[in-house]
C-alpha positions as CSV (number, residue, x, y, z in Angstrom):
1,X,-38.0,-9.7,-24.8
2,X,-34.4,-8.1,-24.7
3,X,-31.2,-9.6,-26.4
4,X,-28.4,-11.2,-25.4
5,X,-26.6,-7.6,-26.8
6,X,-29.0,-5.0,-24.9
7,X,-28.7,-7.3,-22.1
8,X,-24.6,-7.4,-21.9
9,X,-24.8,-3.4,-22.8
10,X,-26.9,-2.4,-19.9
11,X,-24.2,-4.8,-17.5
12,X,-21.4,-3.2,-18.6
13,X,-22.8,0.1,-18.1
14,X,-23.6,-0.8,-14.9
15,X,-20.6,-2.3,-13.8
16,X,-19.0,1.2,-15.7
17,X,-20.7,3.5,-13.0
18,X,-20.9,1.1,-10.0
19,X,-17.5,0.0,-8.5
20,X,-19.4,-2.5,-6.4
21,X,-21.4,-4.2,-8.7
22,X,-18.3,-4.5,-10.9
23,X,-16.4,-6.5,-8.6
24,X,-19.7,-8.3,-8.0
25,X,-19.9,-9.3,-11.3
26,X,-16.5,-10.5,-11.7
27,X,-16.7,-12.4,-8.7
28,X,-20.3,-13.8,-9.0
29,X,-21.8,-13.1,-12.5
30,X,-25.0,-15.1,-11.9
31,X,-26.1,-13.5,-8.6
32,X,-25.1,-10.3,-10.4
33,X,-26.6,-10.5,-13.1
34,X,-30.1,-12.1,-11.2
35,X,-30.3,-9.4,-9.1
36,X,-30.1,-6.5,-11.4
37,X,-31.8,-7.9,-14.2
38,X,-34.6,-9.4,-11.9
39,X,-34.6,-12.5,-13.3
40,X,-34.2,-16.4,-12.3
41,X,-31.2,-18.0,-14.3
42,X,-31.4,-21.8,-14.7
43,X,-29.0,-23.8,-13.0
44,X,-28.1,-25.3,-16.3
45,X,-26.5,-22.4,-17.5
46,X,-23.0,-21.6,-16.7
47,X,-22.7,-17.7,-16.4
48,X,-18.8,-16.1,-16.7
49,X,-18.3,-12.1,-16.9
50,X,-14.4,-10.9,-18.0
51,X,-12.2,-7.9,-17.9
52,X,-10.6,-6.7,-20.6
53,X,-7.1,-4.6,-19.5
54,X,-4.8,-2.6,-21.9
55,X,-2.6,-6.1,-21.5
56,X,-5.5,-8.6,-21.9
57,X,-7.7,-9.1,-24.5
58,X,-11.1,-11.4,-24.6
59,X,-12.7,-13.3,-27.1
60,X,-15.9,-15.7,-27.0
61,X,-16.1,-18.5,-29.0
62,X,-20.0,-19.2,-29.4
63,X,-21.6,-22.2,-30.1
64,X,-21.4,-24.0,-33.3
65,X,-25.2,-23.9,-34.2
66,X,-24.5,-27.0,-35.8
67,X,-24.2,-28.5,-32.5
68,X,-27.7,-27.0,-31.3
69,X,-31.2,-28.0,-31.9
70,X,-33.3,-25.6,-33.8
71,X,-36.0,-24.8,-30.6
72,X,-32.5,-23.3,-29.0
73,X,-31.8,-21.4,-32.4
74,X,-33.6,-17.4,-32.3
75,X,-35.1,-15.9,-35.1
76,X,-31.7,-15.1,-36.8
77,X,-30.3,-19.1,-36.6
78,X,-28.3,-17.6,-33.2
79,X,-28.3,-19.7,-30.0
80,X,-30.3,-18.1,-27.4
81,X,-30.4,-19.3,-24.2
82,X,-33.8,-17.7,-23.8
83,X,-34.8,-19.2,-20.7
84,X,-32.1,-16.1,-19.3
85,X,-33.7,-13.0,-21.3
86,X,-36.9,-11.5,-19.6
């Protein structure tokens, strides 16, 4: 099963040498990311991709595991949607 890191390495890379699926990304991240990764994304989950720019920087704010149950928690106590990950 890949992880939520090799997963958003191998997008990036993609969207690195493929102009189109760049700007696909960006505009539709789940469709994107479904057809590339060959996978079925659950209509529960809420996908987003940004771009950083010299002027604009990023950050992600994950969940508070607190706040999740442990059957959503991965081997490491990290929330994983796995239902996305082949």
């Amino acid at each position: 099963m890949a992880n939520r890191n090799d997963i958003q390495e191998k997008l990036i890379k993609r969207a690195w040498e493929d102009a189109e699926f760049k700007k696909e990304l960006l505009a539709n991240p789940k469709a994107a990311i479904e057809k590339v990764l060959q996978i079925q994304i659950p209509d529960s989950i809420e996908v987003q991709f940004f771009e950083e720019t010299p002027d604009k920087m990023c950050f992600v704010l994950p969940v508070d595991p607190a706040s999740v149950t442990s059957e959503k928690l991965d081997s490491n106590g990290d929330f994983e949607p796995q239902s996305m990950y082949p």
